[in-house]
Each structure stands twice: as C-alpha cells, then as structure tokens.
One Martini backbone bead per residue (centre of mass of N, CA, C, O) as a GRO file, in nm:
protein
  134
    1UNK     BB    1  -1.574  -1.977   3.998
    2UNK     BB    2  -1.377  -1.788   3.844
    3UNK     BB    3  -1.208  -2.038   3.760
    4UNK     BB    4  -1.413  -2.162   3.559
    5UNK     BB    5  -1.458  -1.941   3.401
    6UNK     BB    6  -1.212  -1.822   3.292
    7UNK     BB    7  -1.123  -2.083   3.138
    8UNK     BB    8  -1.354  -2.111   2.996
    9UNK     BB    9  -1.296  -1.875   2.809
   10UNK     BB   10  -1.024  -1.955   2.701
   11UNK     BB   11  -1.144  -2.210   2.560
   12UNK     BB   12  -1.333  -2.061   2.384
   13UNK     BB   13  -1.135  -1.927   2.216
   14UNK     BB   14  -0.946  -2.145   2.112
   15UNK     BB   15  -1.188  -2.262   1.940
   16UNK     BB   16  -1.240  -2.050   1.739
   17UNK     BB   17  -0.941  -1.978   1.641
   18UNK     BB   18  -0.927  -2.270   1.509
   19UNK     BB   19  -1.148  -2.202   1.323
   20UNK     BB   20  -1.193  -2.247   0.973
   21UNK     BB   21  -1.287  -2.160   0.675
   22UNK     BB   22  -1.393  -2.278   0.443
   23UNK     BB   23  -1.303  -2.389   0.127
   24UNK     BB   24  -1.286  -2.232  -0.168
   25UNK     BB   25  -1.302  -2.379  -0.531
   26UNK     BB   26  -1.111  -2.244  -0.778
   27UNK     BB   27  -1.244  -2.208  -1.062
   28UNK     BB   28  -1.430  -2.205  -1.297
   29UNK     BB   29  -1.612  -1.881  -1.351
   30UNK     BB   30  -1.970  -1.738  -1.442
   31UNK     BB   31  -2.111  -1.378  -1.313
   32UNK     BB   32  -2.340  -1.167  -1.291
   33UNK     BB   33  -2.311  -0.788  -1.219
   34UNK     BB   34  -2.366  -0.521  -1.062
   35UNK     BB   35  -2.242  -0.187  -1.083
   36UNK     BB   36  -2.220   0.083  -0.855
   37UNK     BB   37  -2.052   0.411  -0.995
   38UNK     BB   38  -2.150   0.591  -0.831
   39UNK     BB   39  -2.047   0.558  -0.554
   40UNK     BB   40  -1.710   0.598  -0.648
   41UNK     BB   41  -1.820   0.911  -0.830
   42UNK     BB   42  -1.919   1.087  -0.605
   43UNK     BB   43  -1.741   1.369  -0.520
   44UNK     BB   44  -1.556   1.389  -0.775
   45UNK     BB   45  -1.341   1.505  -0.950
   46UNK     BB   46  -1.422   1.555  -1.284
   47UNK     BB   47  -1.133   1.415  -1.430
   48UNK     BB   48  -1.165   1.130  -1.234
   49UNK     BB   49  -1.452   0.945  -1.277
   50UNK     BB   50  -1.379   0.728  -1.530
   51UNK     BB   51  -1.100   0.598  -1.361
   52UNK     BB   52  -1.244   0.532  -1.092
   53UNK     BB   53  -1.463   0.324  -1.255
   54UNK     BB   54  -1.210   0.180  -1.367
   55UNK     BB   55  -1.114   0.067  -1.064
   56UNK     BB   56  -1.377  -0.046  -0.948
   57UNK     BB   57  -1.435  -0.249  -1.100
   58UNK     BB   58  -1.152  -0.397  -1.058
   59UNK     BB   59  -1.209  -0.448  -0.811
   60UNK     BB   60  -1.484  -0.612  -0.775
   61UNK     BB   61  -1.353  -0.846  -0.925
   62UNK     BB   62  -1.118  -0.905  -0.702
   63UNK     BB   63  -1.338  -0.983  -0.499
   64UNK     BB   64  -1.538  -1.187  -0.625
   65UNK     BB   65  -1.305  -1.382  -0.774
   66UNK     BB   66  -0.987  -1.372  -0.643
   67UNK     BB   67  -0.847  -1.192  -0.861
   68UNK     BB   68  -0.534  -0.999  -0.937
   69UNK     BB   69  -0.606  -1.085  -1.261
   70UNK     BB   70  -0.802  -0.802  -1.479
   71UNK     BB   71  -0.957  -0.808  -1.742
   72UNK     BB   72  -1.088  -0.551  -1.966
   73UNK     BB   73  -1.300  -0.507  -2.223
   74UNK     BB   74  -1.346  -0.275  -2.408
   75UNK     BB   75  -1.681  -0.245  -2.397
   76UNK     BB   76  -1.648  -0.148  -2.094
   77UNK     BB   77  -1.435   0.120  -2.165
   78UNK     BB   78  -1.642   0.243  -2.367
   79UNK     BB   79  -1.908   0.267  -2.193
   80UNK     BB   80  -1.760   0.461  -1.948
   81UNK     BB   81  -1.643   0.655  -2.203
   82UNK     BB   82  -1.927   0.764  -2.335
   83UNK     BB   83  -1.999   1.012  -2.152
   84UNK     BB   84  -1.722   1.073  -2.107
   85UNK     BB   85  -1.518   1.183  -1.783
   86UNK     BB   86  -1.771   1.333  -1.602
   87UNK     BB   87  -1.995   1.094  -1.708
   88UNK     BB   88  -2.060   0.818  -1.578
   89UNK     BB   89  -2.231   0.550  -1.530
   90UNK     BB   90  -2.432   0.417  -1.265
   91UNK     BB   91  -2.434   0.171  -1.453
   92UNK     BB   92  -2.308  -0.177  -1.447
   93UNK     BB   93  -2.321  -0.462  -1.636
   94UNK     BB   94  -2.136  -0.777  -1.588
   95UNK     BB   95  -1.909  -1.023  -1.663
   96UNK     BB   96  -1.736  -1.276  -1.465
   97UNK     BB   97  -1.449  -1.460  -1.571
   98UNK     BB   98  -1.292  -1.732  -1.429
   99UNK     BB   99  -0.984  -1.824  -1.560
  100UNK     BB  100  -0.761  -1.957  -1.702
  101UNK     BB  101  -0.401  -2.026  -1.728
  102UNK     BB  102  -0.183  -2.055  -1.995
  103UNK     BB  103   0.074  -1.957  -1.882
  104UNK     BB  104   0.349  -2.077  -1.736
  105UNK     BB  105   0.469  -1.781  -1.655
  106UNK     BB  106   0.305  -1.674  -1.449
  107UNK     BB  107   0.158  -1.635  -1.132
  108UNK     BB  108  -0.135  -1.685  -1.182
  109UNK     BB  109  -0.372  -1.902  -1.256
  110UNK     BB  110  -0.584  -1.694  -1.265
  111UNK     BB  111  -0.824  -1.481  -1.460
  112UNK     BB  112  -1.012  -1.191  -1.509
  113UNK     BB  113  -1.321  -1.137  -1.722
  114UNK     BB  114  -1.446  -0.866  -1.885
  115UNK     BB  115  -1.808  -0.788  -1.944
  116UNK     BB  116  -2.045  -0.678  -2.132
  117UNK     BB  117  -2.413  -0.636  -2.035
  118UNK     BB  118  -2.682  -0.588  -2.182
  119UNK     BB  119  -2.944  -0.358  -2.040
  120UNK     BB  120  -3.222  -0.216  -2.019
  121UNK     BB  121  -3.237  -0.244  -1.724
  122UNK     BB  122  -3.152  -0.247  -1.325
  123UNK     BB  123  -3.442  -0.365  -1.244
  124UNK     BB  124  -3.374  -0.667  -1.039
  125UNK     BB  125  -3.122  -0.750  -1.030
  126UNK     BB  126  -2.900  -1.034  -1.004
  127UNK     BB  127  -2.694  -1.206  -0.927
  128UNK     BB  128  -2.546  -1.476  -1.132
  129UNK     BB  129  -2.531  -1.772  -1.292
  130UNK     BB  130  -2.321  -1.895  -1.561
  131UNK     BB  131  -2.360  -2.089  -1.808
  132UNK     BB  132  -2.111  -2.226  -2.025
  133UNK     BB  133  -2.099  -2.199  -2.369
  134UNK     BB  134  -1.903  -2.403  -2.626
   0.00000   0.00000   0.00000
C-alpha cells in the first residue's frame, strides 16, 4: 500500500509540474484600469509621493500589458503632479494601450503607452476594453 500511494504521488506531481498555462498572443490591444495610487503613498514621506505614484503608475502598467517598455503621456505626468508633491491624487483612470514597436532596433516589440481618462467619479468603475478607431 505504501510503495502505490508513494509512487501514486510522485506521478502525480509529475503531471502537475509539466502542465504549462496557456499562452497568450501578445498583439495590440488597449483597456482602460482605475489604479488606486493611495495604496502605494500613503505612509509615505511627503517630498517622495508624487514620484513613487508614478512609478507605481508605470510598474501596473507593466503587470497589466506584460511589457517593460512604458510610455506615459504628458497628461498623466500633469495630472499627478496636479496637486503638488506632497499630496498626489488617490485615484487615477488611465487608458494603456499595448502598440507595436516602429523602431528596428528596439529591444522589445511591443510597448505600452499610458494616457489619462477624465472620468466625474470613480465609483463603480471596472477594467474594460477599448476598442480602437482609427
């Protein structure tokens, strides 16, 4: 009993550890995201809050669209240094589109380009996709 249950475990751990998440196909794509920058500067020393928001800004952008090449559009960088350094807004809607790299000699193919979302409230608010006209 013993040695069917051991090996019983190992096989199964086996199938386990081969089984690989599907992959998903990288192309353009863009959606918009509320990201809460209270979360990542409260607690914070004041003269450090405006830029650790956006840093925060651009780490969920790169979580969110898998690419290490972040662009953020002027809009944005306004936006959070609206109110000062010390006192950054608690929440911001941003659009993050995954384009494609013109550059021959990028590094990455792709990279994401972040702009602001005026929206009046932030209640009720969820991710969603956009899609693009051009």
């Amino acid at each position: 009993f013993f040695f069917f249950f051991f090996f019983s475990s190992v096989i199964q751990a086996s199938f386990t550890m081969t089984k690989s998440a599907p992959k998903v196909s990288k192309g353009p794509l863009t959606m918009e995201h509320t990201i809460n920058l209270h979360k990542h500067t409260s607690g914070m020393q004041n003269k450090k809050k405006a830029p650790r928001a956006i840093k925060a800004i651009i780490a969920f952008a790169q979580k969110a669209m898998q690419t290490q090449d972040v662009r953020l559009d002027v809009k944005v960088n306004g936006y959070v240094w609206s109110r000062g350094i010390k006192n950054p807004p608690y929440r911001i809607r941003v659009r993050l589109a995954r384009k494609r790299n013109e550059d021959e000699d990028a590094k990455e193919k792709l990279y994401t380009a972040v702009s602001l979302v005026a929206v009046p409230a932030f209640k009720g608010l969820l991710p969603q996709k956009v899609k693009e006209t051009l």
